[in-house]
N, C-alpha and C positions, 0 to 999 in steps of 0.2 A: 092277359095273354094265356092260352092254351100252351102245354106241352105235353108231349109222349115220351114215358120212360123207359131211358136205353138200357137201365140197368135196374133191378129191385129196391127201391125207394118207401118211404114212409112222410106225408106230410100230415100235419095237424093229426095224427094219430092213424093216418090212412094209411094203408100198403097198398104200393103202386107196384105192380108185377113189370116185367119186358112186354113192352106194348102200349102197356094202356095207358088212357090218357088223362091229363091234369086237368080238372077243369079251370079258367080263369079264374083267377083271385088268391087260388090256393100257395103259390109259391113267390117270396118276396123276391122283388128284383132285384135286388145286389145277393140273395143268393142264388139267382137265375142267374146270371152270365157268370160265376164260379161253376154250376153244374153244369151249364151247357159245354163250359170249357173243356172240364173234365169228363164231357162224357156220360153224366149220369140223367142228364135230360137233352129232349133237342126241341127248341120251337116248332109250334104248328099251329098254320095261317088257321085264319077263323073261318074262310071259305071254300078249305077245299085246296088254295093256291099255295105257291109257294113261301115257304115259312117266311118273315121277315128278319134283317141279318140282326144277329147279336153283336152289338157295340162295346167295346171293353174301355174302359183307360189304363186296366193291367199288361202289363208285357205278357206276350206270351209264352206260357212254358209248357215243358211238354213231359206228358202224365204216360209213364212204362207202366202196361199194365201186367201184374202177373197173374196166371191163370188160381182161379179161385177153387179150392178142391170139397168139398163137401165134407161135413163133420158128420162121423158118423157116432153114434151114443157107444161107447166102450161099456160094457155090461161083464163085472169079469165075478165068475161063480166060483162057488169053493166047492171043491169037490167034497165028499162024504172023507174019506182020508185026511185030509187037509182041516177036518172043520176042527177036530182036538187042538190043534196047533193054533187054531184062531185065537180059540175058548183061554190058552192058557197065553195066552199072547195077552190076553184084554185082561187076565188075572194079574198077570204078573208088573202090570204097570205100576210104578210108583204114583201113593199119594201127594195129593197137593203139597208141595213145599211151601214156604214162605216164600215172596219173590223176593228174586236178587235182585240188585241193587245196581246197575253198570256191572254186573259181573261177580259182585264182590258178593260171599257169604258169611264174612265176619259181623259182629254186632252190629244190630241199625242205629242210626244216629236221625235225629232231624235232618244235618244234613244232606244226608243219603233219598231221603225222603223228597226233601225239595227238591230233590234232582228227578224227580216222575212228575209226569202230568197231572194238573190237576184232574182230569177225570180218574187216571188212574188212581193217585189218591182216594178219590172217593170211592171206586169201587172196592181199592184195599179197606176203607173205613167200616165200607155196607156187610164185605168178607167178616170182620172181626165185630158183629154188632151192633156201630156207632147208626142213629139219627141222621141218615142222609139228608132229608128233605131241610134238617138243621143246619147242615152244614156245608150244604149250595151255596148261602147267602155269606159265606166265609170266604177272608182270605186265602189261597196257598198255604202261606204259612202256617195259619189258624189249623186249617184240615191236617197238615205235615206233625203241630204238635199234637192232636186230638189223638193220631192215628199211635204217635210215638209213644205217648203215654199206655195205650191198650196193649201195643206187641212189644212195643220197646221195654219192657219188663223180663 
């Protein structure tokens, strides 16, 4: 079945503008009477006639629409005055700390450690030297001592 889009749509990687039309095959039926519902498509007959009706087993409910406002790209400039204040803005930032831990900055422990993800983990590992590609194939825990031994000193 054919439909024309009420609103700016994308199927199979297509943009469908206001207007234009789907050609049959492009839009699954169970999400055809969802969009038609709401509006964002509406059938249209293969001949020219009137569309044939959209059948639901959903109750109907009904879609408040609110007015869509256009995004416009914020582009915001430093003036010549202002650019000192950047320069010493980006200086003055502190170095990498170690991370914390739930909050905490006192000694790391293992189990401190096993309370991070394991990806995290490993990026702490990769941070301080360790053999990543080793220590994929690792438990948790395995990565939690590996890392504790290197910083945990």
């Amino acid at each position: 079945m054919k439909y024309k889009a009420l609103r700016p749509c994308k199927f199979a990687g297509v943009m469908y503008l206001i207007g234009d039309l789907i050609p049959d095959g492009i839009v699954q039926n169970q999400a055809s009477m969802r969009l038609v519902r709401n509006g964002v498509i509406e059938a249209v007959a293969d001949g020219g006639g009137t569309p044939p009706p959209v059948t639901t087993s959903e109750p109907e409910t009904e879609v408040q629409e609110e007015p869509i406002e256009p995004i416009e790209p914020v582009i915001q400039e430093t003036s010549e005055a202002e650019k000192p204040e950047a320069d010493s803005a980006i200086q003055e930032s502190p170095e990498e700390e170690e991370p914390e831990v739930d909050g905490e900055t006192d000694e790391i422990t293992v189990d401190k450690l096993m309370r991070l993800k394991k990806s995290e983990l490993l990026e702490l590992a990769e941070a301080n030297g360790l053999d990543v590609a080793k220590l994929k194939a690792k438990s948790k825990s395995e990565i939690a001592q590996a890392v504790f031994e290197v910083i945990g000193k």
